[in-house]
N, C-alpha and C positions, 0 to 999 in steps of 0.2 A: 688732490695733491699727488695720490701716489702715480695717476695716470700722466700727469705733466712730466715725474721725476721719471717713467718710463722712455721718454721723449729727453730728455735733458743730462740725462746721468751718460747715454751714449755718446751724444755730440759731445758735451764736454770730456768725457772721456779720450775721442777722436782728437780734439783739440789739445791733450797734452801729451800724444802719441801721434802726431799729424801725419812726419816727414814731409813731403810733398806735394799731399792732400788730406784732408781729412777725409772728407767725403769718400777716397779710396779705401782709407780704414774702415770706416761706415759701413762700405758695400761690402768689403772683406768678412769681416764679422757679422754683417746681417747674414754673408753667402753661407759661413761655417755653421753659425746657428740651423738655417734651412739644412742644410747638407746631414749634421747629428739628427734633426726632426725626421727628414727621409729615412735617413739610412743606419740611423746611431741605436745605441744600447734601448732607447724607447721606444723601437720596433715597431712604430707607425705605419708601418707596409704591412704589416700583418692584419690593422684595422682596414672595412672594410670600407668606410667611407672614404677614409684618405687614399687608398687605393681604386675608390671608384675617380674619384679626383683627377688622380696622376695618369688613371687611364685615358681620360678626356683629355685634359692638358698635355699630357706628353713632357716631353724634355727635350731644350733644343742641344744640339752637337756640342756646345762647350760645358753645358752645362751634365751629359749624358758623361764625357772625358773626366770633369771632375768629380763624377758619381765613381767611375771606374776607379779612379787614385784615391777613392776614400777609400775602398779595400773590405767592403761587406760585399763577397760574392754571393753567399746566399739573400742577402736582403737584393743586390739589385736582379737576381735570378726570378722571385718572388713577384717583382715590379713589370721586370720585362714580360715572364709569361700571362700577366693579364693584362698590359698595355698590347700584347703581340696580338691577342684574342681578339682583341677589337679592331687593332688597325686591319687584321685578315678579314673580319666582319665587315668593316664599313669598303675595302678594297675589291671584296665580292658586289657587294651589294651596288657599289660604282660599276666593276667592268661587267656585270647585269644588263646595265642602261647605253653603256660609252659607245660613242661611236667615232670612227674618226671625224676630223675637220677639218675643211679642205675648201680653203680660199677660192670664190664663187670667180673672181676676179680682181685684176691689180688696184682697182676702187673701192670694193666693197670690203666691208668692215670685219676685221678678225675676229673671230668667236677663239672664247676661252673652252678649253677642253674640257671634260669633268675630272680628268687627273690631273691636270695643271690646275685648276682651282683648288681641288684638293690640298695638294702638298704646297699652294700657298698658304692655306690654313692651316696647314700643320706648322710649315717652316715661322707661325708668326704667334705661337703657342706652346707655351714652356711653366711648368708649374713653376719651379724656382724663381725664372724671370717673369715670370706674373707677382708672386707675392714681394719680391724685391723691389719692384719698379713702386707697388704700395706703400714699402718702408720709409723707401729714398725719400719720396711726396712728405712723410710725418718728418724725417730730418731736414727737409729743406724746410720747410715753416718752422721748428723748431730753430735753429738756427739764426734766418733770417726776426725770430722775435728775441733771443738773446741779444743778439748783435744788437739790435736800437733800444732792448730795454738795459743791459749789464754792460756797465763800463769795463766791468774787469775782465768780462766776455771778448767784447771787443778788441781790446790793450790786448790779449794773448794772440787773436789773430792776427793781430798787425805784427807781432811779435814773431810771427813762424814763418813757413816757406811756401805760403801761398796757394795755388790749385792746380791740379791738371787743368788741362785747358776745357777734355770734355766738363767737368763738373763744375767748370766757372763759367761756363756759358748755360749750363741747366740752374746754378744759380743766380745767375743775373735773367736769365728768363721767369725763375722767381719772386724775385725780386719785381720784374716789371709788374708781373701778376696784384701781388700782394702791398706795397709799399704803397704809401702815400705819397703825393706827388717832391713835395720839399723833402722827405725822406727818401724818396730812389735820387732824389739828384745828386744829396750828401753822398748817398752809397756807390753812386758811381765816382763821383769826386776823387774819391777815398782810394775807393778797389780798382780802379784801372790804372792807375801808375802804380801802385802795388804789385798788383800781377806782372806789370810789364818788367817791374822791377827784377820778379824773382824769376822770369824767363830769360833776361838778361845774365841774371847768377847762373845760371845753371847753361844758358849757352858758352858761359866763359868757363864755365867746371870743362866740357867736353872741349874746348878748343884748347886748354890746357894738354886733355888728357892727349891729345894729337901731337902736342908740341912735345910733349914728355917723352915720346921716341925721337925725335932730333936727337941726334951724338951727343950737339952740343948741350944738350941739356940733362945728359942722363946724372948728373950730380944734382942739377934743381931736386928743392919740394916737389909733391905730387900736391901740395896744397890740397884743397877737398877734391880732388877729381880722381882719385880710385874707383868710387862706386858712378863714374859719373854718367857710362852709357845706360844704366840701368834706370838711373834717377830720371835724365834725358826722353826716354821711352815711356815711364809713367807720367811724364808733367805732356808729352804729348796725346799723350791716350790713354792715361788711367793704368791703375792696377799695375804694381812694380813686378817685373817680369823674371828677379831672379828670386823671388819666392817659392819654398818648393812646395808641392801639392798637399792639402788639407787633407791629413787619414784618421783613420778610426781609433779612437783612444780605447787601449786594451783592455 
């Protein structure tokens, strides 16, 4: 029970704070949670596991920004000079071996560099977005089993403003996964005029907001299109963009 309610108390949480996604709330609170673990009052960088961790993983560039605007210089001080020890180590121990490479001919076959392979691996390894991409997985099956077991689960999602576009195609790719066959066909039945519905609302929020500088209109309502570029921007790609940055609680 209480492992389910750890799974359940979230989404439904997300579900009565949605706005324009849930699953953006989801990620938002999964990201602050990670962000106080790294960097917060329980000083996790100071263990040596978790820090051997973060030195293997690394942190990718959005994720290293929003380490920065949480505002513990000394914890990410802490972080960087033993993530820096190793990238220096494994960087030596690369240009040891590296040689250039240099295309034999316009046929033969490109060889990868050992630096260019490298900072593939690196660019595709991020402790934050390692353990998020985990969480997301326990909320999309949480989710997708509310949805066909609780009606009243259901009735609120129908009831809100539907999804970014990323997080409704990760779960309708869900959904493919996990449903049964009579059951993904309802779910689509359902959810894609749905969706299409509420990108329809929110294309007419911003086309409003355009019209709202006409002359003639400057006596109209704003109707809901004040916040409407911002809303616009998270139903296209997540994560509402006039949010300001997650910091350190004093």
């Amino acid at each position: 029970m209480i492992k389910e309610q750890l799974h359940t108390i979230p989404v439904n949480d997300a579900i009565a704070e949605a706005g324009e996604c849930p699953f953006c709330y989801m990620e938002r609170k999964s990201e602050e949670r990670m962000l106080d673990f790294v960097l917060g009052a329980s000083a996790s960088y100071m263990e040596a596991d978790i820090r051997d961790q973060t030195d293997r993983a690394g942190f990718c560039r959005q994720h290293f920004k929003k380490m920065f605007d949480y505002g513990n210089a000394l914890g990410n001080a802490w972080i960087l000079k033993t993530h820096l020890k190793k990238q220096l180590e494994e960087f030596e121990a690369i240009a040891h071996k590296a040689r250039p490479i240099r295309k034999k001919s316009l046929f033969s076959k490109e060889e990868e560099g050992a630096f260019t392979k490298w900072e593939r691996e690196r660019e595709q390894s991020c402790y934050i977005c390692d353990t998020l991409k985990s969480s997301f997985e326990s909320y999309l099956d949480t989710f997708l089993g509310l949805y066909q077991k609780d009606p009243d689960f259901k009735d609120q999602v129908l009831k809100g403003k539907g999804f970014c576009l990323t997080h409704f195609t990760k779960l309708l790719s869900a959904a493919d996964r996990k449903l049964k066959p009579e059951e993904l066909n309802e779910f689509y039945r359902v959810m894609l005029p749905f969706e299409a519905e509420q990108l329809k609302r929110v294309y007419e929020d911003v086309a409003w907001f355009i019209e709202k500088y006409d002359y003639k209109n400057k006596d109209a309502p704003w109707k809901d299109s004040r916040d409407a570029n911002q809303r616009g921007m998270q139903k296209l790609k997540g994560a509402d963009p006039s949010l300001p940055p997650y910091v350190m609680k004093k």
